[in-house]
Biopython code that builds the backbone (N, CA, C, O; Angstrom):
import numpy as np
from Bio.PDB.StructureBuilder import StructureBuilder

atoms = [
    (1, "UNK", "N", (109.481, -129.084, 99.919)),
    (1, "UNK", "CA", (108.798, -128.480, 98.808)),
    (1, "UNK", "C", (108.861, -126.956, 98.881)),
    (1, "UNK", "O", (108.558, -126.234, 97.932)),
    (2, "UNK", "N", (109.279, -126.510, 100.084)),
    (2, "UNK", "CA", (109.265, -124.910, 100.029)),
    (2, "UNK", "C", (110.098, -124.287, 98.973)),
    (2, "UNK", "O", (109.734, -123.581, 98.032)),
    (3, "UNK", "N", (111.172, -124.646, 99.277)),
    (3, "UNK", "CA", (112.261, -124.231, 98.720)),
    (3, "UNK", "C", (112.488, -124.915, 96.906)),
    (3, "UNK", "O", (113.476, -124.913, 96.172)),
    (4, "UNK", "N", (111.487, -125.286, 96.765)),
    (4, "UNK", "CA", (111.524, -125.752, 95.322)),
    (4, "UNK", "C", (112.204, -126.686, 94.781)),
    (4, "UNK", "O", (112.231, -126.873, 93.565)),
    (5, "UNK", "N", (112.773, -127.314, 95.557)),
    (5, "UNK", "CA", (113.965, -128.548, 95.388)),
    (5, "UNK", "C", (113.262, -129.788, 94.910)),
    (5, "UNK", "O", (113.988, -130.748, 94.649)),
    (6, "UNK", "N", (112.147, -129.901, 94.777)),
    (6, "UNK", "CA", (111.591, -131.290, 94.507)),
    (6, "UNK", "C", (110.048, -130.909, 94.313)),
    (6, "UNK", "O", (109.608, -129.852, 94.766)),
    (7, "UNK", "N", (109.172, -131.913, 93.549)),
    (7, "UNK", "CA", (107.881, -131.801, 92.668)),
    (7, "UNK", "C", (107.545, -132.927, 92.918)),
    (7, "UNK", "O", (108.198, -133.969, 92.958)),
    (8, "UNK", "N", (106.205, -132.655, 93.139)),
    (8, "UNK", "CA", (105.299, -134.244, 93.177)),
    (8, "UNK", "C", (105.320, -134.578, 91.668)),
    (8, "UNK", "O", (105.595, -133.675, 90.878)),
    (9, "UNK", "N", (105.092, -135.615, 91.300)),
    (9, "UNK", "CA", (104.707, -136.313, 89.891)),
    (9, "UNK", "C", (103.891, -137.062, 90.429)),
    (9, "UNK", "O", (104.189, -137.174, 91.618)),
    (10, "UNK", "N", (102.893, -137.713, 90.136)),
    (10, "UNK", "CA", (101.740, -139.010, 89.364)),
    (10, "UNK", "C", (101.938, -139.575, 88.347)),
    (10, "UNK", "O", (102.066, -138.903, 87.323)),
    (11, "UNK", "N", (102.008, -140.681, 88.312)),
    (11, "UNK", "CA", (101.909, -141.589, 86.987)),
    (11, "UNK", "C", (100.406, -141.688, 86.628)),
    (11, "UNK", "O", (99.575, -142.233, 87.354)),
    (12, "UNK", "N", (100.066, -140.942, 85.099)),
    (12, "UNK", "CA", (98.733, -140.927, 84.886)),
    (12, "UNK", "C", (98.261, -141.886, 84.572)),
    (12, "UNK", "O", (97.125, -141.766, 84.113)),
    (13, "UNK", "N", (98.800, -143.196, 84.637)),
    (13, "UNK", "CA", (98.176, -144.814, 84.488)),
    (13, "UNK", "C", (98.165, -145.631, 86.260)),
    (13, "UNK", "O", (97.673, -146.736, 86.489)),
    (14, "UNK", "N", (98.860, -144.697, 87.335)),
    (14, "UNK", "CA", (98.741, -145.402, 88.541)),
    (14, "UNK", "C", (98.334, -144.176, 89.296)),
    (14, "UNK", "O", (99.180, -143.283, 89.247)),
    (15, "UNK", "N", (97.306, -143.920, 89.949)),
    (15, "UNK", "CA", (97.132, -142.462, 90.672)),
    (15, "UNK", "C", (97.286, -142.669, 92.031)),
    (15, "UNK", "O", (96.961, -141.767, 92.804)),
    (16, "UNK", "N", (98.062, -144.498, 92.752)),
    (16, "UNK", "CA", (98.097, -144.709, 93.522)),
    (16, "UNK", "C", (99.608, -144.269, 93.799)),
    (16, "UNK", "O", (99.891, -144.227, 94.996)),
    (17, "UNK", "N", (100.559, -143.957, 92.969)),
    (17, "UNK", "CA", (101.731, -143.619, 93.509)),
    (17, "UNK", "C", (102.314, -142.119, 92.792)),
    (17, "UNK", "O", (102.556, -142.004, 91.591)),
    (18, "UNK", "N", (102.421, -141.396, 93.467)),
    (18, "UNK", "CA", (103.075, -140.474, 93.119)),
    (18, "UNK", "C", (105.062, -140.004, 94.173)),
    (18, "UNK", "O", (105.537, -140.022, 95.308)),
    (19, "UNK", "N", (105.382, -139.735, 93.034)),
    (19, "UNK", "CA", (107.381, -139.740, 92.932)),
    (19, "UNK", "C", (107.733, -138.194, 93.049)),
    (19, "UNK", "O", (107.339, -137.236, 92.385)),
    (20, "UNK", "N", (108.775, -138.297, 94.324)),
    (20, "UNK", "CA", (109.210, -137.406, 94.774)),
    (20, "UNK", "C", (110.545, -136.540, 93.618)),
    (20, "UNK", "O", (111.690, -136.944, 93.818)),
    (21, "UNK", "N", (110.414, -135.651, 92.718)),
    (21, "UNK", "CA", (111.358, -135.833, 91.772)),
    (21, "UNK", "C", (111.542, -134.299, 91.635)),
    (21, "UNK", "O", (110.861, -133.321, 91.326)),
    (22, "UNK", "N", (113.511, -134.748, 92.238)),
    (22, "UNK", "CA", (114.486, -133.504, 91.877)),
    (22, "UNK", "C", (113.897, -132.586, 91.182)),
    (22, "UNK", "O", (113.135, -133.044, 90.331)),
    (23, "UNK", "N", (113.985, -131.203, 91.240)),
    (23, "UNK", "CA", (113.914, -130.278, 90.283)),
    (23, "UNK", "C", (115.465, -129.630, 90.056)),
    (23, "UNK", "O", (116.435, -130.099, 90.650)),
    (24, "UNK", "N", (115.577, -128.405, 89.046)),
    (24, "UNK", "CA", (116.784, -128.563, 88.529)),
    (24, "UNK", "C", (118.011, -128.115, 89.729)),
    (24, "UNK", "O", (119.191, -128.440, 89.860)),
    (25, "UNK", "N", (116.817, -126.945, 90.740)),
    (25, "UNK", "CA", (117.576, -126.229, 91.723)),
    (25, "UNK", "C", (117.459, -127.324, 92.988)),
    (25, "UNK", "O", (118.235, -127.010, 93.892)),
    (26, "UNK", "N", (116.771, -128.391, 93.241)),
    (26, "UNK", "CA", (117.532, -129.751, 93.773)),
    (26, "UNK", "C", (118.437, -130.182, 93.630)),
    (26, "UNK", "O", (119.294, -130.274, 94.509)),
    (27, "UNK", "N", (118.571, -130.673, 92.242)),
    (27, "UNK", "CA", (119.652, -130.999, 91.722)),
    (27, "UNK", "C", (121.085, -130.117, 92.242)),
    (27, "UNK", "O", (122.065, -130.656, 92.758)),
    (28, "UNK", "N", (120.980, -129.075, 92.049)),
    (28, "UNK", "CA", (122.630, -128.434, 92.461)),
    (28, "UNK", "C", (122.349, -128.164, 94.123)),
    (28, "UNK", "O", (123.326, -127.947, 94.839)),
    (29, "UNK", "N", (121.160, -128.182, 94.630)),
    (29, "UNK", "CA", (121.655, -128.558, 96.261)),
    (29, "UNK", "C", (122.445, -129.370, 96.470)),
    (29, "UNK", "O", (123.566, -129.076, 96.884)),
    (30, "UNK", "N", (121.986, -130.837, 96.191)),
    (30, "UNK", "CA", (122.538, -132.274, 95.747)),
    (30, "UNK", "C", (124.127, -132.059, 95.584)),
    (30, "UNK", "O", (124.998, -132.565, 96.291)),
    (31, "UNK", "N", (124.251, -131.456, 94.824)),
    (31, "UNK", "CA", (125.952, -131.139, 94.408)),
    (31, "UNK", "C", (126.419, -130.365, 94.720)),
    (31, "UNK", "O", (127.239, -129.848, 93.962)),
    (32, "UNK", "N", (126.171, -129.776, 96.104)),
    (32, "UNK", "CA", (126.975, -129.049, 96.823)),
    (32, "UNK", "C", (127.383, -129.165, 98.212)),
    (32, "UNK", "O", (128.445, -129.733, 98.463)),
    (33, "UNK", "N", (126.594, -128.646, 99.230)),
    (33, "UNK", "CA", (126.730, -128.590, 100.754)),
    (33, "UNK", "C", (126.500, -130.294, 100.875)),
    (33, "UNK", "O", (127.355, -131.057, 101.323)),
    (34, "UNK", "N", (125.249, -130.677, 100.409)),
    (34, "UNK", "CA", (124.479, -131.609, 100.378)),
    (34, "UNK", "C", (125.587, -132.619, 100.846)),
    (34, "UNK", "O", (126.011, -132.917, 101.963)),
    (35, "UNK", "N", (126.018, -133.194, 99.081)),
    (35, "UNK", "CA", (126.705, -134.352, 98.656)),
    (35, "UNK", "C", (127.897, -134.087, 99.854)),
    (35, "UNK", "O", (128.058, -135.033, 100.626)),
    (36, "UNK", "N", (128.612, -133.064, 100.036)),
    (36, "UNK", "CA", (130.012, -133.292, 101.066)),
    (36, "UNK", "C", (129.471, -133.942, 102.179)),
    (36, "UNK", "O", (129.995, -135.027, 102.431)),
    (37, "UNK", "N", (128.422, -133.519, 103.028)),
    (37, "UNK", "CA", (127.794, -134.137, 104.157)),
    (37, "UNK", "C", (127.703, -135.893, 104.144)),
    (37, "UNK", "O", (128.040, -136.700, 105.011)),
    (38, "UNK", "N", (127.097, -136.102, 102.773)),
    (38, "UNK", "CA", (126.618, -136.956, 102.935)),
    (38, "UNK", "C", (127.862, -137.926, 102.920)),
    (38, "UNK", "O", (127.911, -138.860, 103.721)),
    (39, "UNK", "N", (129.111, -137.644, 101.780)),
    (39, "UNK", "CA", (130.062, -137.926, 101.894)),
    (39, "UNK", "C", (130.787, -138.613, 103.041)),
    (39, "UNK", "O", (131.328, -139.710, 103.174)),
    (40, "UNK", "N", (130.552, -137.332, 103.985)),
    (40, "UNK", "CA", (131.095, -137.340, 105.433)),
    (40, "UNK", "C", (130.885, -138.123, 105.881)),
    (40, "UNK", "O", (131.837, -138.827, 106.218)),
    (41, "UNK", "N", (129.445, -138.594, 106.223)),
    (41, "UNK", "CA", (128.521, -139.781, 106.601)),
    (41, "UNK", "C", (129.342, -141.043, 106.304)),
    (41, "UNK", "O", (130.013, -141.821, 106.984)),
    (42, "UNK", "N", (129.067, -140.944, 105.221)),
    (42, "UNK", "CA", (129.527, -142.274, 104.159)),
    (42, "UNK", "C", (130.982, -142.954, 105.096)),
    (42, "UNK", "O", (131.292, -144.035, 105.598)),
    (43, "UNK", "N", (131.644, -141.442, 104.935)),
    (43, "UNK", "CA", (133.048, -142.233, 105.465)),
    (43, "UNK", "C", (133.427, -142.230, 106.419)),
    (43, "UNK", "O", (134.535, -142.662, 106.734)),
    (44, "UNK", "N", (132.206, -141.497, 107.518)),
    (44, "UNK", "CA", (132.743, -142.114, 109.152)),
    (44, "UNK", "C", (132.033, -143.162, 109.273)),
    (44, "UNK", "O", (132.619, -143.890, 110.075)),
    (45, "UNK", "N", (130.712, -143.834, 108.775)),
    (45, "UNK", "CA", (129.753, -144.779, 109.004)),
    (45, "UNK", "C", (130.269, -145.923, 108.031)),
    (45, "UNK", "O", (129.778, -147.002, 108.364)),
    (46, "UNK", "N", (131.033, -146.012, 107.030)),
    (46, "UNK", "CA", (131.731, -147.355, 106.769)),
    (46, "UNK", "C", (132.808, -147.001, 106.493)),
    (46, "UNK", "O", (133.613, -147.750, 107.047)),
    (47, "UNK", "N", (133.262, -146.291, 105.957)),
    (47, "UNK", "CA", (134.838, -146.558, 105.313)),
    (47, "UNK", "C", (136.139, -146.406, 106.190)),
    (47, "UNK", "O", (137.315, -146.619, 105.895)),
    (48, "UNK", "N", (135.377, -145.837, 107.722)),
    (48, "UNK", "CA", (136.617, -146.211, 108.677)),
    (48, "UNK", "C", (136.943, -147.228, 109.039)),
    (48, "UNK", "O", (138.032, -147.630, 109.448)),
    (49, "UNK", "N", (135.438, -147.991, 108.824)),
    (49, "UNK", "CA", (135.415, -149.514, 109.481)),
    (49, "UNK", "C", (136.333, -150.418, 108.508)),
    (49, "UNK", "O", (136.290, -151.624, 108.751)),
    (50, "UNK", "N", (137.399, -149.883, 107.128)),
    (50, "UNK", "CA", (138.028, -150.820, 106.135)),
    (50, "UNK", "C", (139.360, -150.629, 105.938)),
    (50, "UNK", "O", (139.935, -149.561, 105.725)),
    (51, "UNK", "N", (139.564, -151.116, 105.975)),
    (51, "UNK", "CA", (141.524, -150.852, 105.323)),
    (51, "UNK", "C", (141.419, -150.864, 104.023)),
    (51, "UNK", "O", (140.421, -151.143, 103.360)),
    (52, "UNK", "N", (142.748, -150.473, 103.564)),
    (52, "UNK", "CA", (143.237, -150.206, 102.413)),
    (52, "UNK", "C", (142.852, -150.973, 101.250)),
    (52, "UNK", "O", (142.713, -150.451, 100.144)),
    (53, "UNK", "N", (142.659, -152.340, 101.505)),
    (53, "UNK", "CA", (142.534, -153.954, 100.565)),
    (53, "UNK", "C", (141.351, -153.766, 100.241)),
    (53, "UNK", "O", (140.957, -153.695, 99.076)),
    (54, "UNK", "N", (140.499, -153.640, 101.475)),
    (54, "UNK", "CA", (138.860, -153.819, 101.446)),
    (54, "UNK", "C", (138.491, -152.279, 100.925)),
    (54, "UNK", "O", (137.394, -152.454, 100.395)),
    (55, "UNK", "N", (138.675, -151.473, 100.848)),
    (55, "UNK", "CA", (138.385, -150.601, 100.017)),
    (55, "UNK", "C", (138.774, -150.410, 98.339)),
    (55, "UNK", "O", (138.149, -149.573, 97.687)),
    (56, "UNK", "N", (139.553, -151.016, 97.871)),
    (56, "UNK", "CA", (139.679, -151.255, 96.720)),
    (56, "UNK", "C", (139.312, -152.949, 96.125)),
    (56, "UNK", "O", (139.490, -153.292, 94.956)),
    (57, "UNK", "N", (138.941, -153.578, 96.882)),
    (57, "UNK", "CA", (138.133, -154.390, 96.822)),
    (57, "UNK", "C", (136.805, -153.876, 96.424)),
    (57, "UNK", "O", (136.116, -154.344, 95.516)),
    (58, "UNK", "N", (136.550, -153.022, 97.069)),
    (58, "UNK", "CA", (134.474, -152.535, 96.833)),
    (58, "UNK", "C", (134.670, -151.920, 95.986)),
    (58, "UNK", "O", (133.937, -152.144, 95.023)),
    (59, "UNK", "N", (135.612, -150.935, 95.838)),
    (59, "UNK", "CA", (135.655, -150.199, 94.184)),
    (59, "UNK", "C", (135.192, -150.813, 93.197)),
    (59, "UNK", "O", (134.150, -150.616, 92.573)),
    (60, "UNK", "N", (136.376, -151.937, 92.997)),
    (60, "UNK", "CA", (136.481, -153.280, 91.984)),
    (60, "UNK", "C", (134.940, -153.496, 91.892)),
    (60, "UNK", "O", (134.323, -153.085, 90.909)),
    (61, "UNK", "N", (134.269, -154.199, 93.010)),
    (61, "UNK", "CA", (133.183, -154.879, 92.781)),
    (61, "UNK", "C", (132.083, -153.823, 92.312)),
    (61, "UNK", "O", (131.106, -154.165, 91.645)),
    (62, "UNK", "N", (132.295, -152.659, 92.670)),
    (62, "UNK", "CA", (131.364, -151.728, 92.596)),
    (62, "UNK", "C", (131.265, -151.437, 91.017)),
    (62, "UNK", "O", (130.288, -151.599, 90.287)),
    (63, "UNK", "N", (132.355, -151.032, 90.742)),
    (63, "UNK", "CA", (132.657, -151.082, 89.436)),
    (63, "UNK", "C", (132.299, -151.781, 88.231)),
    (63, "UNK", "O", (131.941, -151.274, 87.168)),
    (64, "UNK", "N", (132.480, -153.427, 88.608)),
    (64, "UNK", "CA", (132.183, -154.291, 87.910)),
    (64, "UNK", "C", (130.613, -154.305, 87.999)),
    (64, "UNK", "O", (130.207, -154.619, 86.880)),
    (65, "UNK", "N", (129.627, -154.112, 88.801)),
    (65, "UNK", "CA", (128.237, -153.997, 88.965)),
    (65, "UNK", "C", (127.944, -152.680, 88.257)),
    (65, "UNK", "O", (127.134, -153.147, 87.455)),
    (66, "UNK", "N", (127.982, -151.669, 88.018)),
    (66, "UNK", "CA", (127.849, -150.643, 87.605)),
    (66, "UNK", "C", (128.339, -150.922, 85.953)),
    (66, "UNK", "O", (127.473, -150.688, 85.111)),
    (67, "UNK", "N", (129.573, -151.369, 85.505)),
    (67, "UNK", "CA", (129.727, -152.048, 84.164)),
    (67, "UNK", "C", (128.477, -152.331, 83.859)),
    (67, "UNK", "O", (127.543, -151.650, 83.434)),
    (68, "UNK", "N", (128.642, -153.792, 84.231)),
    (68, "UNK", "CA", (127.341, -155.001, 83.981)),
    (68, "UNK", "C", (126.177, -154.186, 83.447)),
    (68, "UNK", "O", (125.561, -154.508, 82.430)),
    (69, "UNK", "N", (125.886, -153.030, 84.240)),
    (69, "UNK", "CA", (124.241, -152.924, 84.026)),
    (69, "UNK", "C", (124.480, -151.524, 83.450)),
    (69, "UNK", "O", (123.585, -150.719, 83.707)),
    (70, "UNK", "N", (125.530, -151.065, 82.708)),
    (70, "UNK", "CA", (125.523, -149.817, 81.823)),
    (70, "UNK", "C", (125.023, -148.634, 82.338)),
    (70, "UNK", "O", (124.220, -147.858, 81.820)),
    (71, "UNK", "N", (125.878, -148.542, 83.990)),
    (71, "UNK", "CA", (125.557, -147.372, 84.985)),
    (71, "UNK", "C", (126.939, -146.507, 84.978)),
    (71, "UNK", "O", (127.054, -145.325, 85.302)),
    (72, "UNK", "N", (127.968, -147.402, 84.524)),
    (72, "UNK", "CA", (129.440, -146.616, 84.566)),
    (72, "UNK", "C", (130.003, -145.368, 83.764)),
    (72, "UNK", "O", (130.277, -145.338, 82.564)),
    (73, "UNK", "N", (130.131, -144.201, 84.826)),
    (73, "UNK", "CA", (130.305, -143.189, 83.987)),
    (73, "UNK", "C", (131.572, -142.882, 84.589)),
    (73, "UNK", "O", (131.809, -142.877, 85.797)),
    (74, "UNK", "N", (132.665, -142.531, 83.301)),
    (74, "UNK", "CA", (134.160, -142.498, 84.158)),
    (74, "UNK", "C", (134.256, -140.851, 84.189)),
    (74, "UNK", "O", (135.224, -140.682, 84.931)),
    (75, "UNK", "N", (133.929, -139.928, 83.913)),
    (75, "UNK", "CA", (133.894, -138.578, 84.508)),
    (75, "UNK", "C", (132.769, -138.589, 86.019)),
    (75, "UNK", "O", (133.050, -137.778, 86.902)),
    (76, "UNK", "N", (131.836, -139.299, 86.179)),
    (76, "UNK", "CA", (131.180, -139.303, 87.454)),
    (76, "UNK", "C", (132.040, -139.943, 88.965)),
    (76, "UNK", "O", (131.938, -139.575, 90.135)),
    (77, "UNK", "N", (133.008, -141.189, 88.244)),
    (77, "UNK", "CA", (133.386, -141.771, 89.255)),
    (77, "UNK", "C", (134.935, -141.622, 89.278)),
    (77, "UNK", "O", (135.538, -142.363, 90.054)),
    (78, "UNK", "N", (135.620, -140.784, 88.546)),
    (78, "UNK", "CA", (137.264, -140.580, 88.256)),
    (78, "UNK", "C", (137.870, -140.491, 89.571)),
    (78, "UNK", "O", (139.061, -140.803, 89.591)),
    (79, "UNK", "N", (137.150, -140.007, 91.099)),
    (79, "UNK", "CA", (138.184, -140.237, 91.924)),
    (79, "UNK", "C", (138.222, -141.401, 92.375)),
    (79, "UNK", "O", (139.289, -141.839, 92.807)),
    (80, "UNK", "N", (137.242, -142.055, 92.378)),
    (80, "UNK", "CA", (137.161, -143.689, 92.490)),
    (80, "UNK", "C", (138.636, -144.565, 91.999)),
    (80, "UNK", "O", (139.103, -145.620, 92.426)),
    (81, "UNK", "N", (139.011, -143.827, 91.152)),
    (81, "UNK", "CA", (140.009, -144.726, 90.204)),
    (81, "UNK", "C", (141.723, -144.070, 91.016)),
    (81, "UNK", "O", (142.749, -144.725, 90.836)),
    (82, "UNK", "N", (141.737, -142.984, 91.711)),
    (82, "UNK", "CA", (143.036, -142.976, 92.309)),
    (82, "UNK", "C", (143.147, -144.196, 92.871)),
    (82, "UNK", "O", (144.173, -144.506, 93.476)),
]
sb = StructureBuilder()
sb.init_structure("model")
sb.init_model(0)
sb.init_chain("A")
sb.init_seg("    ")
for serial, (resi, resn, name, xyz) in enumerate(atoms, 1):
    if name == "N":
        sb.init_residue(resn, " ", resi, " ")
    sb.init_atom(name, np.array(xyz, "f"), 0.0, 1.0, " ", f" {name:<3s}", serial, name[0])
structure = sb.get_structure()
């Protein structure tokens, strides 16, 4: 919260939960240093563990789940598709 990256919210019908939510200068942390790291993560913690098949395998499926439920954005996921 120091750094302004994120805001409490309350739901004024539940005062039992309040949501940790991005602000705008979160947001471009997120899309910078952030996201490569996490990236990094991503692809020493599974995607070494796959070959070539099984990685375009999860695309596929990923893809098709993200369809289904009207999450698919093809400028968000375009390197997905090399």
């Amino acid at each position: 919260m120091k750094r302004g990256w994120v805001t409490r919210e309350q739901p004024p019908d539940n005062c039992r939960l309040v949501h940790a939510v991005l602000t705008s200068e979160g947001e471009e942390a997120c899309q910078g240093t952030t996201a490569r790291v996490y990236r990094a993560a991503v692809a020493d913690e599974f995607t070494s563990l796959l070959n070539e098949r099984d990685l375009a395998d999860l695309r596929r499926i990923g893809r098709k789940l993200m369809e289904g439920h009207g999450r698919w954005d093809v400028k968000r996921f375009a390197r997905s598709e090399e």
